[in-house]
C-alpha positions, 0 to 999 in steps of 0.5 A: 624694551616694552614690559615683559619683552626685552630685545636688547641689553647692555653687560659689563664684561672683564677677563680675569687678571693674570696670576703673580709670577714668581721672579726668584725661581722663574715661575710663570703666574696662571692667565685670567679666564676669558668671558664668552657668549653662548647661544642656548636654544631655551634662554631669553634676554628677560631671562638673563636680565633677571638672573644677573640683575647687575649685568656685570661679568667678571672671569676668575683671576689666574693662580699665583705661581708658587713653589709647588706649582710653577706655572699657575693655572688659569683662571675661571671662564665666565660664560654669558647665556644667551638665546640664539639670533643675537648680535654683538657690539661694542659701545661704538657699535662696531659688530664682535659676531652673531650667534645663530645655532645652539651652543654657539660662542663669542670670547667678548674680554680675554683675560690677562697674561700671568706674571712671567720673564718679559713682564718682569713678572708683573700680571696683565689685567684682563681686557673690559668691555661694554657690549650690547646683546641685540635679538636679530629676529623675533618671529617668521611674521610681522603685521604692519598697520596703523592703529585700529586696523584690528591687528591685536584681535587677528592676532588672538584669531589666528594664535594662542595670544591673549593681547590687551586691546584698547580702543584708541589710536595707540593700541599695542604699546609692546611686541606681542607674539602669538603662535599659529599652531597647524594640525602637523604640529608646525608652529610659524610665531607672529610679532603684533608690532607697535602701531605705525603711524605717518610720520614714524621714520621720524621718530614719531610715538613708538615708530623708530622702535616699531621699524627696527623691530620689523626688520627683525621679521622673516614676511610682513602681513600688512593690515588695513580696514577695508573702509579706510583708517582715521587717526582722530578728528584732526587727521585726514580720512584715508582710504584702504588703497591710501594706507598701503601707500603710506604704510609702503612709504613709511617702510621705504623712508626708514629702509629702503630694503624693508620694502624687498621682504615679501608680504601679504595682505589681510583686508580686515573687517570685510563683515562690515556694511559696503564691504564688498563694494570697498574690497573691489575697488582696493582690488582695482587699485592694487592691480592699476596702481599706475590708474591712480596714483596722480590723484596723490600728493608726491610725498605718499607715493613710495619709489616702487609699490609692495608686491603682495604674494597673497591678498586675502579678505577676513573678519577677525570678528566672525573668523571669515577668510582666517583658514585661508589666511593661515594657509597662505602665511604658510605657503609662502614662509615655505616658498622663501625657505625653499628659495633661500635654500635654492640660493644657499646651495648654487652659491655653494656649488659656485664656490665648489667650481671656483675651488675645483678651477683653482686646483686644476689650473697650473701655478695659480697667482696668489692673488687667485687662491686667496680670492678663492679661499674667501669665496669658500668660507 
């Protein structure tokens, strides 16, 4: 959690017990509620944590069986609103579901059986569980960058986000999220991370934090000042070429997969002094990496360097180079959608053949029909 931004919480969850049986006349006492997680599309995780500052969820008890009414009626579901793209788990971190489209629901604690015959008419208690609620994804974009490479200024230039900007090395302390709104009306949200610094996949300032929180992004736009970045008087200059590599290195070390997301590239600060000169030679390199990659320690170099889709020269001062910016994010979240949607459906088209194969084949084996069922869900 950072300030205002909260992307997990931990909720006490209980079923409601069983209803009393009633031994005498062999009335069946009501079962306890159940508690279930529901996605809504308007709810945030700040949202609930206000709303039930305990964060406990208990479903109503089962009715007692009496004369009047035999089998007692259930008790009450409790319903737990949360926002959509959130997984479950339980205290051992063992995944309950995910919740990705409205109205979604996940039973988390079942409620207890009524008092009948076999339980000598004794009621069950309803199940308790500890579970955590985790947001999978907090915008379409995530901007990667050591501190000051001017990501919280480009992020108020290309949405409607207000960040405090403070001018030193840890700059942004929480998530910010800004929206790029386009003339169709199309909005793509931006997730200003917590800065990165060498050494964040070992837990260094915010930098576990930050890795997690990027994995939670669709693209990452990768940041950096076209004269190269100095942490403070004690760390080693380096060159705009050698913070892509630290960058790709410390997204590698965390998880390798990170390093599969498409990415951009904003050089930042191209209004400054000698900037074009710098741009060319960082074009140089990122087109011949192989050039100059002997003139680093092993340790920078990650196992395969970041293919950007686009690169593109701004000034988040005077606005250069933003348009195009704006226009190339869109380009390619469209293009990944477009390819997801490609894979989605030849996937689906295989499993139609798998299944239509099955079907026509004579006596299939077992083994065929449920290999087949599980390729179908």
């Amino acid at each position: 959690m950072y300030g205002d931004f909260i992307d997990n919480l931990r909720l006490f969850t209980k079923g409601g017990s069983g209803g009393m049986g009633y031994p005498r006349l062999g009335g069946e006492g009501g079962k306890g509620g159940d508690v279930w997680v529901v996605a809504h599309n308007k709810m945030t995780l700040k949202q609930l944590k206000d709303k039930y500052p305990q964060k406990r969820f208990v479903a109503g008890e089962g009715a007692n069986s009496r004369v009047s009414a035999l089998k007692g009626s259930k008790g009450k579901d409790c319903e737990i609103p949360v926002p959509l793209g959130i997984s479950i788990t339980d205290e051992n971190g063992k995944i309950i579901g995910e919740l990705n489209k409205e109205k979604d629901r996940i039973l988390v604690a079942e409620g207890g059986l009524g008092g009948k015959l076999l339980t000598n008419f004794l009621p069950l208690k309803g199940q308790k569980r500890v579970i955590h609620l985790d947001l999978k994804l907090i915008a379409d974009i995530g901007l990667v960058g050591f501190p000051n490479a001017g990501k919280s200024s480009l992020l108020s230039k290309i949405s409607h986000a207000k960040p405090a900007i403070a001018d030193y090395a840890f700059t942004t302390l929480k998530p910010e999220l800004g929206k790029i709104m386009y003339n169709d009306f199309k909005q793509i949200s931006v997730a200003d991370l917590p800065g990165l610094i060498e050494g964040a996949h070992m837990n260094k300032g915010m930098g576990h934090k930050f890795l997690k929180h990027i994995e939670r992004t669709k693209q990452l736009l990768f940041v950096v000042d076209v004269s190269g970045f100095q942490l403070s008087s004690q760390t080693q200059y380096r060159t705009a070429f050698e913070t892509i590599l630290l960058l790709s290195k410390e997204l590698e070390l965390y998880r390798e997969e990170l390093q599969t997301k498409p990415a951009l590239l904003a050089v930042n600060k191209m209004d400054l002094p000698d900037a074009q000169d710098k741009f060319h030679v960082l074009m140089n390199q990122l087109q011949n990496p192989k050039d100059f990659l002997h003139l680093f320690e092993k340790t920078m170099i990650p196992e395969r360097t970041v293919e950007f889709q686009h690169i593109i020269p701004i000034s988040a001062v005077t606005g250069e180079g933003i348009g195009e910016l704006k226009n190339c994010i869109r380009k390619s979240l469209d293009e990944h959608t477009n390819q997801e949607n490609d894979a989605y459906h030849k996937k689906q088209l295989l499993n139609l053949r798998i299944s239509n194969t099955i079907s026509y084949s004579e006596l299939p084996s077992k083994n065929a029909v449920t290999s087949a069922r599980i390729d179908i869900t």
